[in-house]
N, C-alpha and C positions, 0 to 999 in steps of 0.2 A: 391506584395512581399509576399514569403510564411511564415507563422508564424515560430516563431523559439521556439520551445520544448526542456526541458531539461528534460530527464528520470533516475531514479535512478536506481542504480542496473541494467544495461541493457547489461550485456552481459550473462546475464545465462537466465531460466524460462521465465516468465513474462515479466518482465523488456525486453531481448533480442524480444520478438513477438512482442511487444509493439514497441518499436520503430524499429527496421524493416517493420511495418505496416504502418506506422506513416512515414516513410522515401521514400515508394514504395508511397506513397499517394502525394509525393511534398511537405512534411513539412520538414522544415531545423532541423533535429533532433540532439542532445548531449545527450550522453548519460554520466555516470559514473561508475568506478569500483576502486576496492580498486588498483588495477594491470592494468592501461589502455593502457599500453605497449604490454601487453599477446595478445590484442586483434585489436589492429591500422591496422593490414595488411587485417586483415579477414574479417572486420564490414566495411559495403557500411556508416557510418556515423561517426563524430568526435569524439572521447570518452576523458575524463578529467581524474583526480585521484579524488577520492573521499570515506574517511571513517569516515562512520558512527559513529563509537566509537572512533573519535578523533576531540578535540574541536578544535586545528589548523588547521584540514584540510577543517571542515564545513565551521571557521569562513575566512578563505584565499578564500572560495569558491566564495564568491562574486564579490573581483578584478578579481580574473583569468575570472570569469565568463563574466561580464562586462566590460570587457576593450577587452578579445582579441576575443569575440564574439558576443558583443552590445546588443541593447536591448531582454527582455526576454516577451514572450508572454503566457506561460503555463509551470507546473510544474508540472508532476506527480511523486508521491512519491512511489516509488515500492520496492526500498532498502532492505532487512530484511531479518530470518532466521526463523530457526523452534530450539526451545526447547522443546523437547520430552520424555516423561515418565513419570512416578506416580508422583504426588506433592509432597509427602511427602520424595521421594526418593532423589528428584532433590534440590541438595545443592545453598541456597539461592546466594551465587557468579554468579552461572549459570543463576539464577532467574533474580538478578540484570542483566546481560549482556542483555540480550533476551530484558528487557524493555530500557536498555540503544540504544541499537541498531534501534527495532521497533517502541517504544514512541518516545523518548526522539531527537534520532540521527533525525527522520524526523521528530518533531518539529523546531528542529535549524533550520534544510535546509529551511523550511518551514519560520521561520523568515528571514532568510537572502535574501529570495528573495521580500520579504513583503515591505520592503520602496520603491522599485522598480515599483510592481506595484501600491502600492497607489498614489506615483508618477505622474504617466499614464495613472490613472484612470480605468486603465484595467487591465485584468488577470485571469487566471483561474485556480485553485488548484485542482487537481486530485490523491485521495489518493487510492494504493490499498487494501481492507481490507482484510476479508476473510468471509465467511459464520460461522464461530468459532469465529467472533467478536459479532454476534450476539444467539449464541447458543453454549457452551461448549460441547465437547465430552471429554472421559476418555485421559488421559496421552498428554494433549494438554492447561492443566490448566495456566503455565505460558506463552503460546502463545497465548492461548486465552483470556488473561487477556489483553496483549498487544494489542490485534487486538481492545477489548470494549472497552481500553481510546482511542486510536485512533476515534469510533467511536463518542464517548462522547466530545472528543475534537475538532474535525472538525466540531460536530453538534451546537456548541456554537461559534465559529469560522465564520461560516454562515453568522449567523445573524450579527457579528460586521464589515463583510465585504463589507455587500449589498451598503453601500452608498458610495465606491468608486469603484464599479462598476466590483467586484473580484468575481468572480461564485465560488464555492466549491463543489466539487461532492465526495463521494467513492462509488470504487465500488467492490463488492461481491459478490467475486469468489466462487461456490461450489466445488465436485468435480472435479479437472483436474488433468490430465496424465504430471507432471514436477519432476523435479528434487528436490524436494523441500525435502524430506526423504532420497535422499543418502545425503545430505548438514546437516541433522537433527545434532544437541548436543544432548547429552543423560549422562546418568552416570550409571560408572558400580555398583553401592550403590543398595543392593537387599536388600527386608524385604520381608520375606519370607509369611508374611501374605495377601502377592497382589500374590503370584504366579499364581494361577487361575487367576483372572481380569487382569494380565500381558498379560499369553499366551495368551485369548480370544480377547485380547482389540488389541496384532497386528497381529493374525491372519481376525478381521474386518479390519485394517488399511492397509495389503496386498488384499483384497478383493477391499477398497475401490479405489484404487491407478489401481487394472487390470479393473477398471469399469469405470474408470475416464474418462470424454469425455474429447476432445480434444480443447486444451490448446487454441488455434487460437479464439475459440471464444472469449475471453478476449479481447485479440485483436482487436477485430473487436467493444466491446461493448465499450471498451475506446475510438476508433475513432469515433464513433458515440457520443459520450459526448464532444470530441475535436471537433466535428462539429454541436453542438446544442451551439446555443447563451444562454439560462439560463437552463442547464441539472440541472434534480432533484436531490435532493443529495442521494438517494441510489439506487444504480443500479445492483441489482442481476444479476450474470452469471450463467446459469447451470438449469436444469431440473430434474424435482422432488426434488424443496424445499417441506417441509413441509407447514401444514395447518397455524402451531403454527407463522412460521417467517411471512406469509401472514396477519396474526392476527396484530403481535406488527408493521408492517407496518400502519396497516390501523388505530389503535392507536396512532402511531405517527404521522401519516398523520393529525390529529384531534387534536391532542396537539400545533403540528406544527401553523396550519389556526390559533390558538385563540393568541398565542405567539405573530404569524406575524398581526394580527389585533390590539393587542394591542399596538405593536412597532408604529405602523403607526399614534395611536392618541395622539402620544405623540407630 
């Protein structure tokens, strides 16, 4: 029987590659959207209602999920937006949202499927991050702030899940070619003393975007984690990272062995 996957966010970017991959592979795929009406005729797989910035629709998510589509095997958490432009410009309303959405809203989903599988004793959580959860660029500070407790909180998440037998992987996307800047928040609030670091910082962000490889690989590195029985928990997408993210890998990689060595003589 083929595993049954539920993907957040899956009718735009990410979300839509991912499980279309996932679906063209013989996985019984669910996807969600805030609108899954917009999409029922178009998408080869089932799609649910699902918003992130609202606590009845998280917390409803679990009956609908489990009663009219049974047991759940994997969860990938893909859901989220972009908040964009200078910190200091970006009215902290806008700030709150961004982390309401990309913490907060895929922490709940993320509980709600959690008795389920400790349950079952199985399970696999698959979050997507971004390469800006581990390295900040300019006017990307409250998305990037988002993507770090993601990373922070999956990585502590881990460990309390190993002994019922629940894998937790992110993975981290560099540049790709999505949609993910015409969806961007922004504000029109200007301080005239970023005008330069403005113009410069999106004339790199139009550079970065026509240089962007192509989005499919994602897709293909999350199915390869959907198909590894204990995938590592960070799994970069994308060529030409830097030296610096190879580094605090290989640093955590060493924090990580003395953690897990100590858990184990307990």
């Amino acid at each position: 029987m083929p595993q049954t996957i539920l993907v957040t966010g899956a009718s735009s970017g990410f979300g839509l590659l991912i499980a279309t991959k996932l679906h063209e592979k013989g996985y019984k795929v669910i996807g969600t959207s805030r609108n899954p009406e917009k999409y029922a005729i178009k998408l080869p797989f089932k799609m649910i209602a699902l918003d992130l910035d609202s606590e009845p629709s998280i917390n409803s998510l679990s009956d609908r999920l489990f009663k009219e589509i049974g047991p759940l095997d994997i969860l990938i958490n893909n859901a989220g937006f972009l908040v964009n432009g200078i910190a200091e410009e970006i009215p902290i309303e806008l700030g709150r949202k961004q982390f309401e959405t990309n913490f907060w809203g895929t922490i709940q989903v993320t509980n709600t499927v959690l008795p389920h599988f400790r349950k079952q004793k199985s399970g696999k959580i698959i979050t997507v991050g971004s390469i800006t959860g581990l390295v900040a660029f300019p006017t990307t500070a409250y998305y990037a702030a988002s993507k770090h407790a993601l990373e922070g909180y999956y990585k502590a998440l881990r460990y309390e899940l190993t002994e019922f037998n629940i894998r937790v992987a992110m993975i981290e996307p560099g540049s790709f070619k999505t949609n993910i800047m015409e969806n961007a928040s922004t504000t029109l609030n200007r301080i005239e003393d970023y005008n330069s670091l403005r113009t410069k910082s999106e004339k790199y962000a139009d550079f970065i975007v026509e240089q962007g490889e192509d989005a499919a690989m994602v897709a293909e590195k999350v199915l390869k984690v959907v198909q590894t029985d204990k995938p590592q928990f960070r799994n970069l997408v994308g060529k030409g990272l830097s030296v610096l993210i190879n580094l605090q890998h290989f640093a955590y990689g060493i924090l990580e062995k003395k953690v897990l060595k100590q858990l184990n003589k307990s």
